[in-house]
Structures are given as C-alpha cells and as structure tokens.
N, C-alpha and C positions, 0 to 999 in steps of 0.2 A: 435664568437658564444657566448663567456660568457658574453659578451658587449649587445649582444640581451637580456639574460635574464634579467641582469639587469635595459635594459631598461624596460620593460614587466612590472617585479618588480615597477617601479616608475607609470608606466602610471598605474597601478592598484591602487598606494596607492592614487595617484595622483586626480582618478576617484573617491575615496573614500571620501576624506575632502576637504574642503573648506576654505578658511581664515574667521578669527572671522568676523564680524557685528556688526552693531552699533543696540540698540533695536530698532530704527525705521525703518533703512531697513530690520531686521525682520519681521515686521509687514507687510511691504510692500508685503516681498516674501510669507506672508501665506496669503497675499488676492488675490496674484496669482495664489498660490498651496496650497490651504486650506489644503492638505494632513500633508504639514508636521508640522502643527500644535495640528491635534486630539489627542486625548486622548486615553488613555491605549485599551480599548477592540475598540473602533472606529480604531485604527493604526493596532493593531493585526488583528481586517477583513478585513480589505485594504491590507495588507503585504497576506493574505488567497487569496483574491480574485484579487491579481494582474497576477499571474499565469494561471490563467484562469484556464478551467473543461475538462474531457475529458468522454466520455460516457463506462461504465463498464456493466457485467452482475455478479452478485451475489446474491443467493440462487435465483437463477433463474428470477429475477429482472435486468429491463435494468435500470443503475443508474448514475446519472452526479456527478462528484468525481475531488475536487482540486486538480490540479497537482503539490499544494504547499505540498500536503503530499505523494508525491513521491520522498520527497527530491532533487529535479531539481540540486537545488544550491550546493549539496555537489554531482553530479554524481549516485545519486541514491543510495548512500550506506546506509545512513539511512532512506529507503522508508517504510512506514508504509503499508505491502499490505493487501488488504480486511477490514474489517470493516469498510467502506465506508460508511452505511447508519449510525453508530454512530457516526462519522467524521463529516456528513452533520449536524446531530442534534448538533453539541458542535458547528458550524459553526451558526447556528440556534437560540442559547443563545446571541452568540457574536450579534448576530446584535440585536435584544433584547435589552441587554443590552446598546447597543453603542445607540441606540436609547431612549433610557431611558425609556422602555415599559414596563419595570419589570423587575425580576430577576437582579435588581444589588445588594441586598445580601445577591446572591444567591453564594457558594465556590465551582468553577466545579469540581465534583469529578469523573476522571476514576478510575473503578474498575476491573478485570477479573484475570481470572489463570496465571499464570506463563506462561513466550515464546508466549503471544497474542500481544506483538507490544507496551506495554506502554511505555516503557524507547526508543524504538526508536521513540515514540512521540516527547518526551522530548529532542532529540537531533535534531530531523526534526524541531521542533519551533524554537529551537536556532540557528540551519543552515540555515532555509529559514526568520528569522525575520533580521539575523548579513547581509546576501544578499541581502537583500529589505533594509534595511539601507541604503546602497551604492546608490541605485539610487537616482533620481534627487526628484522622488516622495514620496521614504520613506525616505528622511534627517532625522535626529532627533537631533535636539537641546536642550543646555543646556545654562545656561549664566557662568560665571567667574567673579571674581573681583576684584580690587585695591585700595586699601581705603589707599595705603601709595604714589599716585602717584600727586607730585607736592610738595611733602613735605616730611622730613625727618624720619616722623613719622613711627614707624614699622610695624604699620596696623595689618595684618590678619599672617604674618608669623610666623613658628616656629622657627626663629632662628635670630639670629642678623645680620646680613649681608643683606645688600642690595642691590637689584639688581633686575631692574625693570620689566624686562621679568618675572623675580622670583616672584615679587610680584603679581602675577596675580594666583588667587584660586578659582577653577572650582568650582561646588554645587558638595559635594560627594554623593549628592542622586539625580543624574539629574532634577532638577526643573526645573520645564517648563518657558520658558519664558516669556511669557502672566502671566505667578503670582507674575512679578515685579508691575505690574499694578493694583493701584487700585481696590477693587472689582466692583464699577459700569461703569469704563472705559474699561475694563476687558471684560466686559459682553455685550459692543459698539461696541467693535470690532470683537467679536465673531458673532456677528449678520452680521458683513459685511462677512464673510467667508462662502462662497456657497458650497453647495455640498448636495449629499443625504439623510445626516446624517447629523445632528447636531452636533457641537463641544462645550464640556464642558469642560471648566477648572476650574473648582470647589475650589483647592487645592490655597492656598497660598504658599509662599518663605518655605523655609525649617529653621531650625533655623542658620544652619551656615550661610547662605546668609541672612538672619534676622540678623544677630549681623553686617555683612558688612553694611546693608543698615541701620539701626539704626545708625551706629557708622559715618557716611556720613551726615545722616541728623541733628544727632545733631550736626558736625562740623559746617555743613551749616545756621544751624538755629541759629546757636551762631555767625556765621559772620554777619548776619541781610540779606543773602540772601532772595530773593524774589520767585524765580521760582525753589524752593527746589527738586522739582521731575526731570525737566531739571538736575538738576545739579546733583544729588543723582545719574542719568542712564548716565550721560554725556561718552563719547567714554572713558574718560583718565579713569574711576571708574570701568564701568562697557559694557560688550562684549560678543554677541552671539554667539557660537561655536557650531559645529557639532560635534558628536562622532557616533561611528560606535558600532551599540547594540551588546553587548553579554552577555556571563556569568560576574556579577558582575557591568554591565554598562548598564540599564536598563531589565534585565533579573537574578531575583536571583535563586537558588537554592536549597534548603535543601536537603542533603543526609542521608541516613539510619545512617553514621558513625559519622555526627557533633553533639557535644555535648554541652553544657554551661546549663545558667538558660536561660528560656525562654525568656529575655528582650534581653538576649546576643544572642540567635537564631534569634530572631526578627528583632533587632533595630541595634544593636551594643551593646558597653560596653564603660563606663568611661576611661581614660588614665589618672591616678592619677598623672604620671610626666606631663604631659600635662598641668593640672589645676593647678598644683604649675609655671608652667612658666607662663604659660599666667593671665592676669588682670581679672580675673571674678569678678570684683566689687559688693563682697557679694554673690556673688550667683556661682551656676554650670556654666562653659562658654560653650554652646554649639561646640566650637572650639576642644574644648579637647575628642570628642566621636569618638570612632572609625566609626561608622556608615559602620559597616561588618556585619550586621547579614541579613536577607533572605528580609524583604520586605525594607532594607535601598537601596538594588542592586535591586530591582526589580522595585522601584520605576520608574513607566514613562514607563512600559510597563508590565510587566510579573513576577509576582512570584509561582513557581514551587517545593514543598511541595512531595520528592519522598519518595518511601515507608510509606507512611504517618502512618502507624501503628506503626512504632518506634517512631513519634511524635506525640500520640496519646493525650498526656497534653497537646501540644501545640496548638491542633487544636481547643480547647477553649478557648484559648487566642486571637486566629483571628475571635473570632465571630463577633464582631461588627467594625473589621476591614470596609469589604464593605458596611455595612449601616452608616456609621458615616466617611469614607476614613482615618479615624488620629487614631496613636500612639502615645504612649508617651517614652519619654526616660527617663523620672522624674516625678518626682510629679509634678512641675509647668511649666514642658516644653512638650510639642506636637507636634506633626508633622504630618501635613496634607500627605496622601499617596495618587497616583494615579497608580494603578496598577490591575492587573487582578490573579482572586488567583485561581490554580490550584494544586489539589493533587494528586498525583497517589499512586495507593497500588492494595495491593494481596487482596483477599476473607479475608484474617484475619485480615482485618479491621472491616468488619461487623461483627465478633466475637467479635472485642471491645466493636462495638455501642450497641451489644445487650445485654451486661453485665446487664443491669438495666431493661430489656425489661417487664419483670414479673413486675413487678412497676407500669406499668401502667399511669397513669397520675403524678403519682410522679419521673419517670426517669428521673435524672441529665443529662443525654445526649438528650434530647428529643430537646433541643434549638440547638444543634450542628443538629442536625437530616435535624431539619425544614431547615437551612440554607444549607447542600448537594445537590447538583443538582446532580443525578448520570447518568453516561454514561458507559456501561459497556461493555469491549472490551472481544469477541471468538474466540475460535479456528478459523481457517480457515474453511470455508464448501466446498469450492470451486477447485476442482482438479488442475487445472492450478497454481490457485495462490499458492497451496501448494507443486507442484513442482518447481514452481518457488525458492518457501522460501527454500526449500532441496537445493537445487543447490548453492543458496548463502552460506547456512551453511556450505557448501563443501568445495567452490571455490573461490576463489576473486568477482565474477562478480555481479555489483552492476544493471545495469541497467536494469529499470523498462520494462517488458515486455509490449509491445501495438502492437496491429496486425490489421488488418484491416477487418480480419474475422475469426470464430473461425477456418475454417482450418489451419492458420499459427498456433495459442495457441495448437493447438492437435499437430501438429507435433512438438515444441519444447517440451511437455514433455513427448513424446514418445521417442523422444532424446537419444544414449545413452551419456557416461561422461567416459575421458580419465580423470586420476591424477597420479602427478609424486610423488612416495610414498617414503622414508628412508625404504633401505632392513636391515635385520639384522647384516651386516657386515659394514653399513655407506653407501653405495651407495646406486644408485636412481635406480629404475624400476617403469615401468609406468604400472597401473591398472586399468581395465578396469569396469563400471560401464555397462551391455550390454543393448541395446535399451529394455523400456520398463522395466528399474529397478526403475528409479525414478518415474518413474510413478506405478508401482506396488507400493511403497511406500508411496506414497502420496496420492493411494487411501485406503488403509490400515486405515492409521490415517485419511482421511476426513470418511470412512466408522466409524469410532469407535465414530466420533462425531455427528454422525447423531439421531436426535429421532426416534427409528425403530414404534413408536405407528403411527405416518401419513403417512408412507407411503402409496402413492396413489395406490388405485384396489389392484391390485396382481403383484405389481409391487417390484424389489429387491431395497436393498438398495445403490446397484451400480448404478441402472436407478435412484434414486431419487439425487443421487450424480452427477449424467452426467446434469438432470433437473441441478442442481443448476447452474453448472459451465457454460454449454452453453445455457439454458432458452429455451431449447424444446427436444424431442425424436423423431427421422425420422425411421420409420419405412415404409420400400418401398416408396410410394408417403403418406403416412399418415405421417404428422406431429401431434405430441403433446404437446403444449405449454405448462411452466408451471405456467403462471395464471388461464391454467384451474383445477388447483387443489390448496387445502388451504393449505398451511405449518406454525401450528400455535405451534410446539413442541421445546424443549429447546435446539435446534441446535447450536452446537458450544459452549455448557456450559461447558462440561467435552469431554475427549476422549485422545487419547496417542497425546501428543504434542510432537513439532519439533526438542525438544535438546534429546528427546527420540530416536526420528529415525535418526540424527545424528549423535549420539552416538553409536548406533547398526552398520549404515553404517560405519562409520569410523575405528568400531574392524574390521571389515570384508574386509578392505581392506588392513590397519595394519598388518594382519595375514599373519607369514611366514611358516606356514605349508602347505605343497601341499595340495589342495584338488584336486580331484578326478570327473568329469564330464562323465559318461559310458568310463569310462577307462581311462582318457584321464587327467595328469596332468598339469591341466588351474590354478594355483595358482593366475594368476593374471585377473582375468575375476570372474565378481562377478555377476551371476545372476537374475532374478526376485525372482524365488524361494528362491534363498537363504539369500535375503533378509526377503521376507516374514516369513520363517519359522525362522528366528535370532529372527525376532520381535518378534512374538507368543512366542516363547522358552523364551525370556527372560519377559515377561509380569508377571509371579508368583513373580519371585527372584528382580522384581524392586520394590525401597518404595515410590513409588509416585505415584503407582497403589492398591487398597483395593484386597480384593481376590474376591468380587463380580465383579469389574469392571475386573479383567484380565480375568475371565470365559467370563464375557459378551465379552470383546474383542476378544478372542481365538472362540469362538463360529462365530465370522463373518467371521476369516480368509475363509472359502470354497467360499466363492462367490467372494470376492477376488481375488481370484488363478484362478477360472472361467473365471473368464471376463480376466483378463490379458492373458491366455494359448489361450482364442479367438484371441485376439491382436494377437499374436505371429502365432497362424496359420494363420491370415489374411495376415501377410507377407509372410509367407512359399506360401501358395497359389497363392498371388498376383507375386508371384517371379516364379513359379512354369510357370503361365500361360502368365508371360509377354510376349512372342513373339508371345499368340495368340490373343491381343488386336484386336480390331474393330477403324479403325478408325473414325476422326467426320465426315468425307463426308459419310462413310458407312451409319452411324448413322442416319444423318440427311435427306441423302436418304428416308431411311426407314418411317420415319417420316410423310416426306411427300407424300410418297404414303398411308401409313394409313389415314391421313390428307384427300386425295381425296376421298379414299374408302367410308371413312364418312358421306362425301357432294355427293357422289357416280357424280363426276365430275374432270374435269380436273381443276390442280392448276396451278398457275404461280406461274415460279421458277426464281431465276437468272441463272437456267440450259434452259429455255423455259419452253415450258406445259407439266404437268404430268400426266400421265392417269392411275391411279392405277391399278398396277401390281400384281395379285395375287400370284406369285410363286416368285418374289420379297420378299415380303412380309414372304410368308411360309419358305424359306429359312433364312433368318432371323434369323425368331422367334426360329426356332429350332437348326442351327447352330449356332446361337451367344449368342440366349439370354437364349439358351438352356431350354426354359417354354414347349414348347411341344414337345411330338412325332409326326413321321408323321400319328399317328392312328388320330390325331387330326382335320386333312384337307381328304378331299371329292377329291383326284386329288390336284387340288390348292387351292378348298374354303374351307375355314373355316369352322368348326362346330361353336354350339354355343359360348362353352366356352372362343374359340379364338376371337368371336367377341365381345363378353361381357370385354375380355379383351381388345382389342382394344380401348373399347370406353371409360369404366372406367378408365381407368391405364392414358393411352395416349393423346386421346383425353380431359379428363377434365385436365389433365396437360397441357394441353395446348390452354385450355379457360381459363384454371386460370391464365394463364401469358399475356393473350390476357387482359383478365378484369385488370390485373393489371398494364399493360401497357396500361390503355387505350386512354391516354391521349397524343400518341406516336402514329404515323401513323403503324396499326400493319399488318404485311402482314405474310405469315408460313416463307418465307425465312429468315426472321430477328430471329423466333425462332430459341436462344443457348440451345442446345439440354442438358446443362448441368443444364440447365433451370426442366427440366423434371425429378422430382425425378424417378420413375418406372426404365427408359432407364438408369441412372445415377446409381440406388440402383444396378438393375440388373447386368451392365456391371463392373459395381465396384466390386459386390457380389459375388467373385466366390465359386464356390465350388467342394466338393469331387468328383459328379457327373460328371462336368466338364473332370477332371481329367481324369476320368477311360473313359469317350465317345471320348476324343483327343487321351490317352496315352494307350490304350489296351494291352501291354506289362508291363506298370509300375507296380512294388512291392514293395511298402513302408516296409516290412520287409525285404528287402535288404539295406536299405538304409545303414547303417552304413558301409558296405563293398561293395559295389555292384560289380558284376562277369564283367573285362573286355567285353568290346563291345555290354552288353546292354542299352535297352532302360534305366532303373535305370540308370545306370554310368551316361549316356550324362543329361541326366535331372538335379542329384543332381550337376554336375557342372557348367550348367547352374544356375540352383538356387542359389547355393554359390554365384558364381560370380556379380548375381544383388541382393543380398541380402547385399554384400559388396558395391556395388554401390552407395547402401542408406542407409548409418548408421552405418552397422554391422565391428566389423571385421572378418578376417578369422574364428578366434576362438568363436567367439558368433554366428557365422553364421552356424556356423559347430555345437554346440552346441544346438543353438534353431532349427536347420531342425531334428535332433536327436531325442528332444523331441517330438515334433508335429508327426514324422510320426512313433515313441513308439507308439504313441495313437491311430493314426491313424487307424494303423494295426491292431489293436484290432478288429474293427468294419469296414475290409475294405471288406469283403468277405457276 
C-alpha cells in the first residue's frame, strides 16, 4: 500500500517536469504548442479559458462562468462563488490586453467589502495557474546557465567549489526564452507561432542572465570565434527548463505585513557580502541582488498587490511599470518585466485616492487613478449561492454546487446540517442545524443586500431575492421572468456579510445551556427562528453595522420569518397529505379527457380512444384538485367558471408545450403532465382546506398531546414519520409540526 503512494507520488511529479532542452528544440516545441510560449496576460487567459464555462443564473441573469474560478484544481476549496459577471469583465481586459487592443497600462484593480471572495481570488489564480503549469499546454519555461562549463573557470557561482551539475544557474526571475534571441530574430519566430492571439515577448534577458551571456560572448569574441550566438546558446552554456508556477516562481505576492523600501518590495535588494565576493568590474554585479521583492517573482506571469491600501506609496511606483514593462534595480541597471499586475483591497482604498480629490485638476493621485481598471466584487445576491457560502463556513465541504435544474439548488439549501460539536466537559455531541436554518439564514443576509428602491410592482423583497437566485417567479401556470423587470439599484454593495452569520451560527451551536422548545429541552437542534432572531439581536451590539444599517436590517427580519414559517408549513402539509397523492396515470387521465372535451371529440391515447367523460372530469377537479364544489357542475357539466378553467389553466398549458415542442411529432399522450404548471402548482399546492374536507375529525390544537386513538394521534405520527423521511429528525420534526399547527389553530375554525 505505501509502495502505491509512492508510486502516485512519482507519476505526479514525473507528469509535472520535463528534462532541460537545448534552445532550438525549444523553439521547435512552441511552433508546435505556440501555448507554451505566450506571454503574461496571453497564458493567464489560456490557463482561464482551458477549464472551459458552465451556464449560472445570478441576479436573475442566465450567465457563462469559468470553471477555472471554482477552483477545479484544488477540489473546490478555494471557489470564488457569484460574482460571475465581474469575473467575465477581468476575463475581458485579459484578452484585451493579450491582444494588445488597449488597456495594457491599465493595473487591474479588485475592490469590495470585506467576506466578498477577493483573497479567495488570489488563491484560486495561484491554484488553477500552479495546475495548468503541469499540463502539456501550460509548460512554462525558463533558460539556466553555465559559463564555467569546459573550463576551470568559476563562472556565475557563489562559492569555490566546482561541480558541474552546480554550475548550472536558473534566471531567478524566470526569463523567457525567446529573449535569448536577438530582437529582430525574436520577432521571426514569433510570427511562425499560430494561434488566436498573438504572442509578444517584448522583454529582453534579465541582468543576471545578461552578465552570463556577456561574460560568453566576450570569451568567444576574444577566441576569434565566428558563430558567437551558436556558441554563446551552445547545449554545454545554456538550457531550457520547465518550472511549475507558483508563489515566488512566476506569481509574486505582496501582503498587508511585508515591509522594506519600495525597490526592496519591488525588485529585491543589494547583498553587500555578495558584491565583495564576486568581480563587478567597477560596477554593481547584478549577481549580487536578491531579486525577492513582488514583481522580480511575478515576473513571466502574475503580480498580485494584496490589501493594496497598506501599499498605498507603493502603488506609485508601478505606474509606469505596464506602459514601459522595466524596473530598475539601480541607476544604470534595468530590467525589462513581463507580468500582469493585480491589486486587491477593501473600500479604504478609495479613501486613499480621494485624499486630494477637492484639488481638482492638481490631484497627485489623478495619474494613479487614470491607470486603475476597477472591478468591483458584492455581497452575494443570490440564495443558493449564499447558502452554499454558510455551509462551507461551517463545514469542511468545498465542492462547488452544479444541478441540472433549480429543483436540485432549492432542495440543498433547504437542507438541514448535522455538526459534531466539543460539549463542555471535552466530549462530542452532535447538533443539529434543522431543515430550513440555512436557508432562513442566507435569506436574511441576501434580503439585507438587496436595494429595496426596485423592487418590482408590489412585489417583497423575498420575491425579488427568489427572481435573482432562480430568474423567474411561478405563480400557478403564470410565470414571471426577471428580464421582465429592470434591476438597476446598488445590490450587493452593503448588507450583513457571511463571517457575520457565521459567527452568530457558530455561538448557537457552541452553547451549553439547554434551551427550551414548547417545553421540550432540544439544546442541540438549532432552529430557523432561532437563528433569525440571534441575527437581529445582535445587529445593534455589532461594529461593522452603523445604527442606521441595523434599524434598516431589523426592519426586514418580518418578511423573512414569513416566507421561511411558509416553507415549513409546506412540509408539515406536504407530510400531512402524502398518502393522499394522485397518481401520474390519474393525472394524465384527466388530462386527456379535458383535452377531448376541448376538441369536443375523441383523442388517441396509448390507452385507445377517449371520449370525454364528464363526471371523470368533475370528480377530479373537486376530489383532487379540490378547485370546486359540486355547486359548480349542472349533474356532470360544467358551469361556466369550470369551463373557463379548463381551457385557460389546462388547455393553454398544453398548447404551450405543443408550440414548444413543435419541432417533435406532438401527440397529448407524449404530454408530462409535470409539463403543465396549473395540474403541477395545484397537486403540489396543498392546503388547509384540503386538510379539514380529507380529515373532518382533525384538531391542530391537539397537536402537541393528542388523546389516544384519534384521528389527531394517527395523523401527527404519520407526519412525523415522513417528515423524518426527508430531512428532518425526530426532534426538528416534532418541533416544526409544533409550530405550524400553534398557527394554524389560531385561524382553523
């Protein structure tokens, strides 16, 4: 067994590198794979767009989204979820840029609140660019070099000792290898590499690999060599390698915590013992630089500038980084850069910029300004994706949720959540999170991010949160898309973000005081409610809420509570009534004798011919679909309103599925009756009404005790039982029928 890992171990590292290259079969292999030649933001959209897209809905938008920012490569742990259509736009620049159509000096900058997904940007780039390295099409090469090989000479080492393998010294800021080459030979060969984009290597050698190949050529030039470039790249000098991107190795970093002077953030810094060992002939040796500061590592792909407000000096030092690609490390030494420069920060960067803003045309920052491309990351809007985010904040589970239609997305965050907690004595007990908590929660926080000024008609701001997350409202057979309304307010600017409702869940479950459920000590079964009202409670006493935004927030919980306490009786109901479903033969029956009634003829069925049955029909409609009385029907016919329903409801449901299938030999028995919202809403829709016309004994103020051998007892144990079946436990099942039919009974009489 540990003989397998090992092997695993090898074939990974194995898949990963390559043996060095001579520079010509380099050149060879990028006129075969022009990929692994491009340049900085050309590789970063290749490495984006090798993952391919998958189709999303958010704020109500159906939207095509890289599945490079779902984090593939690392299992989903650092997936960037929602903000999708900002992702597309920074995806947008790159090609842009890689194209060379503008914006290359331009510095991408993300901006947004706190807990919107930027630092897991930052780690998704570096997970999915270090994984596309690996393959055959993202390689990424650097060259090495030997200028002591054939001769005793000590060359490019630090030390005295030689030793041939030793003497071989990588570029420590990856240089490309096409900038061994001449610039107009350089620029020959780039023209032979095909592909959608063009490929620019702009940048020449770097100085360290400048002082090798000087220090070759003038060997060469002084032996009276003739073919100085041959022999300056010759295999024993100089050797193409692959390295595998990360932090440090074509990807640098700046953190809020690293310090020096800006050349030393930058570039690197001098090694004063360095330049007393080595021969700088008059001058600085380039040899001697440490070449650790942010764009020396990022060079060859990616430089990444986090919390950018703690380097708020420095961000005027990279101005003319991307329109001129060179730094310097000295007065008379430079170094050409190929890199892509990205900043991320909070809102209190723009409190920087605008320090001078009253200035007007004399603002010192106004040159920093021009050169920001800003992209700016929000809260979540989206219900799903914010229970998704809760869940993770919980639990280990990284994997990005994809369903095939929104019915799977509702039922996971309707979900409830088991966690194995530390009791107060050092052992574990497990706690319950009860169906319909996470989701009470994560409509909470999308409700509080919502601009309540657009909301569409007299619609709440729960319905404009359902629009967002699924991109329509079903109301019986009426659908409501939401292209058919404008959403042009500041959604997802402000609102209680996710280490908020985190944090509240996590006291909540922590907590070793019994609490108390209509009598019933459930310490470890946590509520909707008692999520919701932690939140509210604690929105005054938190400092990352103003006293205007908690009133506004406290002000939404009721609708809230609303919609969630529906939820929960649609289960109590649905559980209540299961064993009086209708089946699909019933169903479809029905169907199609309305169907004939119609065409007032007989249909062909895969049963034979149907001759529509009127008391078929009226049975029906009033035992199943429970819409009328029998004051309704003449005998067996219809009045009006039952025909009007027929033809509206049923009938155009099912020319709409005809027109839309039309392209499909359509006959009625091929119509899925689940096809037909009305039959669908209806038979799904149950209600109170229901209830008391099946159950004429039942007393929802008995519930919590119900008196041996009535109708009550058998019912609430039925319901428990399929209420446990799908989701619930014992205790949240016994808990949520409690509530629901507290209510109930208010308004059953």
């Amino acid at each position: 067994m540990t003989n397998d890992y090992i092997r695993a171990g090898d074939e990974e590292l194995s898949g990963a590198y390559e043996e060095p290259m001579s520079l010509a079969e380099y050149v060879d292999a990028a006129i075969e794979q022009p990929s692994i030649a491009s340049h900085a933001p050309k590789y970063l959209l290749e490495a984006i767009e090798s993952m391919g897209t998958r189709t999303v809905i958010e704020e109500g938008e159906e939207r095509e989204r890289y599945r490079f920012f779902d984090d593939p490569a690392n299992d989903g742990e650092h997936a960037i979820l929602g903000n999708t259509e900002v992702l597309n736009g920074f995806v947008d620049d790159l090609r842009t840029i890689a194209a060379d159509r503008g914006k290359s000096e331009k510095i991408i900058w993300f901006d947004g609140p706190t807990a919107t997904g930027k630092s897991e940007l930052k780690r998704c780039l570096i997970n999915g660019l270090r994984e596309y390295s690996k393959t055959d099409a993202g390689r990424r090469y650097t060259v090495e070099w030997n200028v002591a090989s054939g001769t005793e000479e000590r060359g490019l080492s630090y030390g005295d000792e030689i030793d041939r393998e030793d003497d071989w010294y990588e570029s420590p800021v990856q240089s490309h290898p096409l900038s061994v080459f001449p610039e107009g030979v350089r620029e020959s060969i780039l023209d032979d590499l095909e592909g959608s984009l063009p490929t620019r290597v702009d940048a020449d050698l770097d100085p360290f690999c400048r002082e090798a190949y000087d220090h070759l050529e003038e060997r060469y030039r002084r032996a009276g060599g003739t073919n100085l470039f041959s022999s300056i790249t010759d295999p024993r000098h100089l050797r193409v390698k692959n390295y595998v991107v990360d932090v440090g190795r074509g990807i640098g970093v700046l953190h809020s915590e690293d310090d020096g002077s800006p050349k030393e953030r930058l570039v690197g810094s001098w090694m004063p013992g360095m330049l007393r060992e080595l021969d700088s002939r008059g001058r600085k040796n380039p040899q001697a630089f440490s070449y650790d500061g942010v764009l020396s590592q990022g060079n060859g792909l990616l430089t990444v500038v986090e919390d950018a407000s703690q380097h708020a000096d420095l961000l005027r030092k990279l101005l003319n980084v991307p329109d001129e690609g060179r730094v310097k490390l000295d007065k008379g030494i430079g170094m050409d850069i190929d890199t892509q420069l990205l900043i991320i920060s909070n809102p209190d960067l723009d409190v920087e910029l605008d320090k001078y803003a009253d200035r007007n045309g004399r603002d010192p920052l106004k040159a920093l300004k021009r050169r920001l491309d800003k992209h700016e990351f929000g809260y979540l809007t989206n219900l799903s994706l914010e229970a998704e985010l809760i869940r993770r904040e919980l639990t280990a589970e990284t994997a990005v949720w994809e369903a095939e239609g929104y019915a799977d997305l509702e039922s996971r965050v309707r979900e409830g959540l088991t966690l194995s907690m530390r009791d107060g004595t050092g052992g574990v007990v497990e706690r319950e999170l009860a169906p319909h908590a996470v989701e009470a929660a994560a409509l909470y926080s999308v409700v509080t991010r919502l601009d309540g000024e657009d909301v569409p008609g007299n619609r709440s701001l729960v319905e404009k949160a359902l629009l967002f997350d699924q991109g329509y409202l079903q109301e019986g057979d009426e659908r409501v898309d939401a292209d058919e309304f404008e959403f042009d307010g500041d959604d997802g600017s402000h609102g209680i973000p996710v280490t908020y409702t985190r944090d509240v869940v996590a006291d909540l479950l922590q907590t070793d005081a019994d609490r108390h459920h209509d009598g019933l000590p459930v310490e470890r079964v946590v509520m909707p409610d008692d999520i919701l009202d932690a939140m509210a409670d604690g929105l005054s006493d938190a400092p990352v809420f103003s006293r205007a935004e908690a009133a506004e927030y406290e002000n939404r919980l009721a609708v809230v509570k609303s919609y969630v306490f529906d939820r929960q009786e649609a289960d109590v109901l649905d559980a209540l009534l299961a064993e009086k479903g209708v089946d699909e033969e019933t169903v479809a029956e029905y169907v199609e004798h309305v169907f004939a009634w119609a065409n007032d003829d007989q249909v062909a069925t895969d049963r034979g011919a149907v001759d529509p049955d009127p008391l078929l029909m009226k049975v029906f409609e009033t035992e199943h679909l429970g819409r009328f009385g029998t004051g309704a029907y003449d005998g067996a016919e219809p009045v009006e309103r039952v025909e009007e329903f027929r033809r509206e409801k049923v009938i155009t449901a099912i020319n709409r599925y005809a027109w839309e299938n039309r392209d499909e030999d359509f006959a009625i028995e091929n119509v899925d009756v689940a096809d037909i919202p009305v039959i669908r809403a209806v038979l799904d829709a149950h209600d109170w009404g229901d209830v008391k016309r099946l159950f004429e004994e039942f007393d929802p103020a008995q519930w919590t005790d119900p008196p041996a051998g009535t109708e009550t007892e058998r019912l609430k144990e039925r319901t428990l039982a399929h209420l446990r079946e799908n989701g619930y436990s014992p205790a949240s099942a016994e808990l949520t029928g409690r509530k629901v039919m507290r209510e109930v009974s208010y308004r059953w009489d």
